[in-house]
N, C-alpha and C positions, 0 to 999 in steps of 0.2 A: 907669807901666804896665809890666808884666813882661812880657818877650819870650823865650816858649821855641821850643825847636828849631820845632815846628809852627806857631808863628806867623810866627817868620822864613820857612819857607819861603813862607808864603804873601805876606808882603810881598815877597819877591826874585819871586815871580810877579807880579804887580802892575806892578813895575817892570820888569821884563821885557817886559812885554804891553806895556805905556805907552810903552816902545824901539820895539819892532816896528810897535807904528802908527805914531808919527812915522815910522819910516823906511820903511814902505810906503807913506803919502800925498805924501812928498818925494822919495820914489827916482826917479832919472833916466830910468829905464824903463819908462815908466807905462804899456806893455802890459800888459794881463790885470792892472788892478790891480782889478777889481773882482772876480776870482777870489781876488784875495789878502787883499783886503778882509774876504771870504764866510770863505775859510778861517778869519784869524784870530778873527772874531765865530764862527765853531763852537767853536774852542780855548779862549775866553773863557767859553762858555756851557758848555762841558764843567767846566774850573775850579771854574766857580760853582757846579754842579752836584753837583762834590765836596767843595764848603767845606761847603754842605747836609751831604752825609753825615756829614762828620766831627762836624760838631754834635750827631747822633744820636747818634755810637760816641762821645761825650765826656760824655752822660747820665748823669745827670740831676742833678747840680749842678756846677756849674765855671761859671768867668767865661770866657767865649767874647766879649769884647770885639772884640778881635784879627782872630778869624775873623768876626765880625762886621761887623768895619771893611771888611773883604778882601771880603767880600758885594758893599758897596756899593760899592766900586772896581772890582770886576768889571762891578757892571752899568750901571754909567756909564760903564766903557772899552767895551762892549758896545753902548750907545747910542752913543758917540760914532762908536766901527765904523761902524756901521750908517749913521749920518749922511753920512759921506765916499763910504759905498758908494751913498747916494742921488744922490750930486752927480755920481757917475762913473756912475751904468746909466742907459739903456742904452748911450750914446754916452762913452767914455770921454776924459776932457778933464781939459787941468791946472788945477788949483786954485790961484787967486789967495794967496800970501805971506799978505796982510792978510785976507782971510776966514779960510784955514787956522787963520793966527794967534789969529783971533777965537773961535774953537772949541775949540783946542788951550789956550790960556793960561788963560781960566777955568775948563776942566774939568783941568789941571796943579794951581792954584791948590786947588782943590776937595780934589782926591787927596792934595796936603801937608797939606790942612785935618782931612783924616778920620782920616791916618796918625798928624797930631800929638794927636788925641785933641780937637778943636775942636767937630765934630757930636754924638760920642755918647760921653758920658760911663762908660758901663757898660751891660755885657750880660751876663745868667746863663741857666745852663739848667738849669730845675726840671721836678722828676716830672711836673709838672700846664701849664707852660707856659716861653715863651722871655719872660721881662722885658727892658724895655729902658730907657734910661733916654736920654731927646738932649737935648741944649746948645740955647741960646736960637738960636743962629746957623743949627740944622738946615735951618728953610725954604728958609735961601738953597739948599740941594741939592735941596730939592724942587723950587724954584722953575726953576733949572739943569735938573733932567731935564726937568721938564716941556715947559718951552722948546726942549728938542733935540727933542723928540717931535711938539710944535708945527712946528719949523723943519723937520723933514725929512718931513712932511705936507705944507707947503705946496710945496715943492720938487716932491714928486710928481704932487701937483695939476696943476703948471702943466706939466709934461712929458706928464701924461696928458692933457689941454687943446690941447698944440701936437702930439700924435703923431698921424701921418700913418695907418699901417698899422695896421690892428683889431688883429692876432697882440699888437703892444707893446701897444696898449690896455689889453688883458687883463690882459698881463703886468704893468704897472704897475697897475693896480685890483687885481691881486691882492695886490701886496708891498703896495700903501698899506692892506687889508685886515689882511695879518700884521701889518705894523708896528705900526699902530694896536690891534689889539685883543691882541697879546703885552706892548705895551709900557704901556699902560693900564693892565692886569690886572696886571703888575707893579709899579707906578707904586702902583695901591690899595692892594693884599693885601702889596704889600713895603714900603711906605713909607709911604705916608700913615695908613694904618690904624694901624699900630705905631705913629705920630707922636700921633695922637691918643688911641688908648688905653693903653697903653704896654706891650704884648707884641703878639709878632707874631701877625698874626691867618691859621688855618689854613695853618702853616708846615710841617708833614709834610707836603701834599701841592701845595704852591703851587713848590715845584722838579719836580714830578713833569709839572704842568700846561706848565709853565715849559716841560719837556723834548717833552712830545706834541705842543707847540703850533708848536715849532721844528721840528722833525725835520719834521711833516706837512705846513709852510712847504718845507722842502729837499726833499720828496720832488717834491712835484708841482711846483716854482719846475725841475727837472730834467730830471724823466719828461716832463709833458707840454706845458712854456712852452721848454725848452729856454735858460734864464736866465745858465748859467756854461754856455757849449761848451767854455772851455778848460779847468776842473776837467772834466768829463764825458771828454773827450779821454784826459787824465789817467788817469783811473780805468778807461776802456776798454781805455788799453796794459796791464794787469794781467793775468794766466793766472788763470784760474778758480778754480785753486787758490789763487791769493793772495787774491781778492775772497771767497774762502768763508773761508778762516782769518780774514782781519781783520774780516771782518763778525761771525763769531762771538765773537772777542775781544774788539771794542771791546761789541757790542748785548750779550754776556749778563754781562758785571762791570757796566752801565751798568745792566740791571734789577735786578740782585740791590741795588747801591747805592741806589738810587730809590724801587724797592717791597719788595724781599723786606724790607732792614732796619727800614723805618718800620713795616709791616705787623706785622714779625714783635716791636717793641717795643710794638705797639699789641696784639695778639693775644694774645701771652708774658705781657704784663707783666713785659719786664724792667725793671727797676728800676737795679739797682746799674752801677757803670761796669766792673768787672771781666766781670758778665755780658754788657755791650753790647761791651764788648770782644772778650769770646770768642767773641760772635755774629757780631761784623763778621769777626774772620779765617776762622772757617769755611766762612762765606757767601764768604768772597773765593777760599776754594782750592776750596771744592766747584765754583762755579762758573768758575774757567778749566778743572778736569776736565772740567767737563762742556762748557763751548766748546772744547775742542781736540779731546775725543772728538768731539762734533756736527760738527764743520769736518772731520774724517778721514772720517766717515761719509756726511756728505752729497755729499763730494770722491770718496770710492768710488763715489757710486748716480745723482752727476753727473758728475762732470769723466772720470772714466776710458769711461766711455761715446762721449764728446764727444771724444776724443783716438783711439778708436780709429776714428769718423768720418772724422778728421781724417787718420790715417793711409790710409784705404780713398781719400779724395779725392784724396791725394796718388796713390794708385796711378790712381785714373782722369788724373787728369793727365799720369802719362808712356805713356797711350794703353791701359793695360788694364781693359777695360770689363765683365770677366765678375768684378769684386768682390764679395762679397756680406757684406754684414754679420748677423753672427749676433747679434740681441739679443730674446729670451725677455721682453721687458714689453708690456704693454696702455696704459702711460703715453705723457705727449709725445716725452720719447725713443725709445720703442719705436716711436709713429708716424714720429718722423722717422725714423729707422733703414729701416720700411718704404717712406718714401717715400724715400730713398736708394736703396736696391736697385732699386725704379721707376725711378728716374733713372736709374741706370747701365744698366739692362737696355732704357731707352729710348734711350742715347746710344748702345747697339751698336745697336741696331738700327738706329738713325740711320745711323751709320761706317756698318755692312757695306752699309744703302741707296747711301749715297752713294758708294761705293765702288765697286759696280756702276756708279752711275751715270757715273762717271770713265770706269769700264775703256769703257765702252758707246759714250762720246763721245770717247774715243780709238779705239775698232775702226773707229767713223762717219768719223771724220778720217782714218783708213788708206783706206779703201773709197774715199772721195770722191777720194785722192789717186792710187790705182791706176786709179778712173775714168779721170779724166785721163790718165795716162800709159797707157791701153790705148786713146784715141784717138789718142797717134802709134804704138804699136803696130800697132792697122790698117793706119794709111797709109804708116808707113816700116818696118815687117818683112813683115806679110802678104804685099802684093804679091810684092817679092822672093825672099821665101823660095818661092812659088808658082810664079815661074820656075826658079829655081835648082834644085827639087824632077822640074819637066819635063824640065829640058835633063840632067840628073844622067842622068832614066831614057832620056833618048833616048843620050847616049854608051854607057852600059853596055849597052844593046841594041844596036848600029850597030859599036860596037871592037871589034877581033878583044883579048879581055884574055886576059891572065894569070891564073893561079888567085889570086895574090896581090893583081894589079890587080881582081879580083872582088870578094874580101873587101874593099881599101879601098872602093869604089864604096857594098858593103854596109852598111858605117860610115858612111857619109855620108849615105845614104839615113836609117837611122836615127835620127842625130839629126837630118837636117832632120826627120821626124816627129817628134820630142821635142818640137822648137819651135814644131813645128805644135800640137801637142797644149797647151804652154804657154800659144803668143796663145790659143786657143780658152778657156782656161779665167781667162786674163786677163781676156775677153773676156766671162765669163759671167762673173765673179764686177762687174765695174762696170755691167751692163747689167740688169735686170728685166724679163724678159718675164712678160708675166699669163700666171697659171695656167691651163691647161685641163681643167677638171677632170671627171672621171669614178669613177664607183662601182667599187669592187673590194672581192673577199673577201681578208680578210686571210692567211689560210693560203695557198690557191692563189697571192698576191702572192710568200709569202718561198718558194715551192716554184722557182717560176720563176728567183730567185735563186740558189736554192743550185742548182739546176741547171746553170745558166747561168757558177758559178763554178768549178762541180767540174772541168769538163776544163782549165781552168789550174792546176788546185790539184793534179796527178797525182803532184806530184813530192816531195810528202810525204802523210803519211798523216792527214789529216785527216778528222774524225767532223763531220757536219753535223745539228745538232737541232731543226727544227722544233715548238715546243712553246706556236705559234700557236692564237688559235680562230677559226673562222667566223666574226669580223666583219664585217661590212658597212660599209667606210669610203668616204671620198670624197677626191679628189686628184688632182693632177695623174703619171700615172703614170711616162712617163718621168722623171719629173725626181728623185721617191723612190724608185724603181729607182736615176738615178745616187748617191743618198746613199748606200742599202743595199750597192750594189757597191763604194762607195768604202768604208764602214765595213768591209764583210767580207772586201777584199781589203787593209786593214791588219791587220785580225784574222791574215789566213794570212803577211803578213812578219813577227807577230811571235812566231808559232808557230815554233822551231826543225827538229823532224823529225817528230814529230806530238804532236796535240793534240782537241781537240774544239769546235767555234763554236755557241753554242744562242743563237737567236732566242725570246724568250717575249712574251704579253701578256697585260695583265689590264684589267677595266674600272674607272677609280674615278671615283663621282660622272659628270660628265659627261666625263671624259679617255679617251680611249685610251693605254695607257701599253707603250709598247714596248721592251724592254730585249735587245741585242745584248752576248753576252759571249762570254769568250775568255780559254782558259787558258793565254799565251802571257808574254813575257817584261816584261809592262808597261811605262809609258809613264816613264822617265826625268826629265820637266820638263812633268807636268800644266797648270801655270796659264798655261802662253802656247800650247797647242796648239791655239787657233783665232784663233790672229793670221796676218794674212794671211805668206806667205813663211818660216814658221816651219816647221821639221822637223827630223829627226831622222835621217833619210832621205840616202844617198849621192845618192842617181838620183832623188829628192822633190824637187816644186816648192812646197809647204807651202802649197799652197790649197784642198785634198782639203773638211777640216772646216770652213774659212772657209766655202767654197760649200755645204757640206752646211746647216751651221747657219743661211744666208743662206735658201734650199728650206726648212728647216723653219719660218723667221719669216714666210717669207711664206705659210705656210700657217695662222698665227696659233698656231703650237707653239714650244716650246720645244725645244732639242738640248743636251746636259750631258754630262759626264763624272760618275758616282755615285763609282768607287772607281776605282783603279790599282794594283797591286803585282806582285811576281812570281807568276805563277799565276793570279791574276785580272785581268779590266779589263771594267769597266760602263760602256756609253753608257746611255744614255734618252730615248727620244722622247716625248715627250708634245705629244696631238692633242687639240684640242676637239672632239668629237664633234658637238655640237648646231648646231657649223655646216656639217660635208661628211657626215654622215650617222648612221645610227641603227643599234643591236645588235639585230642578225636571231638571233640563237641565243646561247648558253647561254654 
């Protein structure tokens, strides 16, 4: 028998594959041997797969003995795969020496048998069919596959029999499904057919069947039984970009080899071996152009999509939530895309919620703690500072003083009144008294104010705007009287020499919205300006806005800062109207 280059490679395959089993059913490591099992039965049936082709590009007369032989070594190393891969799914377990052995030695025996030219005497490929021609001794290899197809049936049987959980049930009723009806339909159409009539019966398309039947076995033994976790594992550590290039590498050389050339010798009618020749190399470069393009393109209109996702996630992760992804499609990407932006636009909103709700139950914890400490306030400054305040004004009435001793007395006076002024407002900001509340016009309210502030305010030239309307609001008046004299006697410290202070309001929905502004030198450190003890202020006890903002919650409003800078600064009130009263005019 004559051995050229292309036959030897296929016997150094052979023997190679025949290596790799043995030392994947003996390796010491028989972790994940049933992934390695699966792998090499793919590699086996890819082989086979390609001896098929070449048989086509060697048309339509040549002795194809060789490749012939290499067929059936393939799919007995194939079976025998599969067998070992039976004995290890789903609980993977060592395999006894003498069983091994009982597997490995007659199908060793077998594969010297076929190489030495034992089973089949000769093989041609003609225009019209593939001849064969086998040796008295062939059975024994029918008889050999059969047997392993028998053996690793009953195997299955009695595992799907003792399985506890439905999920493996399945899973085993469906391999003993593939097995059975791949290795069957092999078993006919490859062997026993041709045994009997002596060419192969529908061999153009029985590697193709060969191919649908396996891969559709891989897909769902994967996708939906979850069969090999640790190939699956495997193939998941892969960047997108690689699962798309090798998918199109291996899937579109695998169709052009399978169907385009059978097809296109059946269609063509090519004939001679120069033409199947120069069909097969065209068919081979056209289609990796066209898988390398396909994997560039499909890796354009998926993966770079998915990467700038990936990038946008990363920014939400180091806490910036105003990302926005720009992607222009109506497809799954483009949904997710949009539902990504939902996300992130849903996670700010979440932060700045919660974030409030931080700052909120930190001001509550300050409140609750100034509580306290403004009932020893009462009992150990009050009293005393109320004598000390008495006996002050009876020496400075009753001493013959000095102009100097005057002025000190003066000073002291004063700041006991600071301290007075302090507890009282220490005093009111831990204490809640209920509202009392009464109806007033809002114009006539802020008249009284600016009134009431302009003879302290002599000593710069400051412009007061009224540009209130006739509301009819409800409240407790002294107590937003003290808000509005606190706000608008910060308004005039932050006024230099003059300026102008404009009260406005407008109605929205059901709010009263009331905005106090000032064109004075704005606020320095906006976000903690209604923390209690916070200020800015030499001679400020930084409870001004704490107690303001306290008076407007309890009147079910809100009190804010809008804007700050130099030249401007905006408070905002806002009242619910529908519970302290209704709009009498325009």
């Amino acid at each position: 028998m004559h051995f050229d280059f292309t036959q030897i490679l296929f016997l150094l395959a052979s023997f190679i594959a025949a290596v790799g089993l043995i030392f994947i059913i003996y390796s010491r490591t028989p972790a994940n041997i049933t992934s390695k099992v699966f792998i090499l039965t793919l590699v086996l049936v890819i082989a086979y797969l390609v001896s098929h082709t070449i048989h086509f590009v060697l048309m339509p007369s040549h002795d194809v003995t060789v490749l012939d032989i290499s067929c059936h070594s393939l799919l007995l190393m194939i079976l025998v795969s599969l067998t070992f891969f039976s004995w290890n799914y789903p609980v993977q377990k060592e395999i006894e020496i003498t069983r091994g052995l009982l597997i490995i030695i007659p199908s060793t025996i077998l594969l010297i048998l076929l190489w030495n030219g034992s089973f089949i005497d000769e093989s041609h490929a003609h225009m019209e069919m593939f001849s064969v021609k086998f040796s008295s001794l062939y059975p024994l290899f029918l008889f050999w596959y059969l047997f392993l197809i028998v053996l690793n049936s009953i195997w299955i049987v009695r595992k799907l029999k003792a399985a506890p959980d439905p999920i493996l049930r399945k899973q085993l009723l469906f391999y003993l499904f593939g097995l059975i009806i791949t290795n069957i339909a092999t078993f006919i159409f490859g062997l026993f057919l041709p045994w009997i009539l002596g060419f192969y019966y529908l061999v153009e398309i029985s590697p193709l069947a060969f191919l649908i039947g396996f891969i559709f076995f891989t897909a769902i033994a994967i996708g939906k039984y979850n069969m090999f976790p640790y190939a699956v594992q495997k193939v998941h550590s892969f960047s997108l970009n690689k699962k798309i290039f090798f998918s199109a590498i291996v899937v579109v050389p695998i169709i052009i080899l399978l169907v385009q050339i059978p097809l296109g010798r059946i269609l063509f009618s090519i004939n001679s071996t120069q033409e199947m020749i120069r069909f097969f190399f065209i068919s081979i470069f056209i289609g990796l152009i066209v898988s390398v393009s396909m994997s560039f393109i499909i890796s354009r209109m998926i993966a770079q999509p998915i990467t700038l996702l990936k990038e946008k996630a990363l920014e939400i992760g180091k806490g910036n939530f105003e990302v926005n992804v720009q992607y222009n499609s109506s497809d799954e990407i483009g949904e997710l895309s949009q539902a990504f932006n939902d996300m992130a636009a849903s996670l700010d909103r979440s932060i700045t919620e919660r974030e409030k709700l931080e700052a909120e139950i930190i001001r509550s914890e300050k409140f609750a703690a100034l509580g306290k400490m403004s009932a020893v306030l009462a009992h150990e400054i009050k009293t005393p500072l109320t004598s000390i305040k008495m006996n002050v004004d009876i020496l400075y009435q009753t001493l013959p003083l000095q102009p100097e001793d005057k002025e000190a007395f003066q000073i002291i006076g004063k700041e006991i009144n600071r301290l007075t002024e302090l507890v009282k407002e220490v005093l009111q900001v831990s204490r809640t008294a209920p509202l009392r509340i009464s109806n007033m016009i809002l114009r006539n309210f802020v008249d009284e104010i600016f009134h009431q502030v302009e003879l302290d305010s002599k000593q710069k030239q400051i412009t007061f705007i009224n540009n209130t309307s006739d509301i009819e609001f409800a409240g407790d008046e002294d107590k937003l009287k003290q808000v509005f004299l606190n706000m608008i006697q910060n308004s005039i410290d932050a006024i230099k020499e003059e300026g102008t202070i404009t009260i406005s309001s407008s109605l929205v929905d059901s709010y009263l919205i009331i905005r106090i502004t000032d064109d004075g030198c704005g606020i320095e450190d906006p976000n903690n300006i209604f923390d209690p003890f916070f200020t800015t202020k030499v001679s400020g006890t930084g409870l001004g806005l704490s107690i303001s903002q306290k008076i407007i919650e309890q009147h079910t409003g809100t009190f804010s800062l809008i804007s700050s800078r130099p030249g401007e600064t905006i408070f905002e009130i806002k009242l619910q109207m529908n519970d302290y009263g209704k709009n009498t005019s325009n």
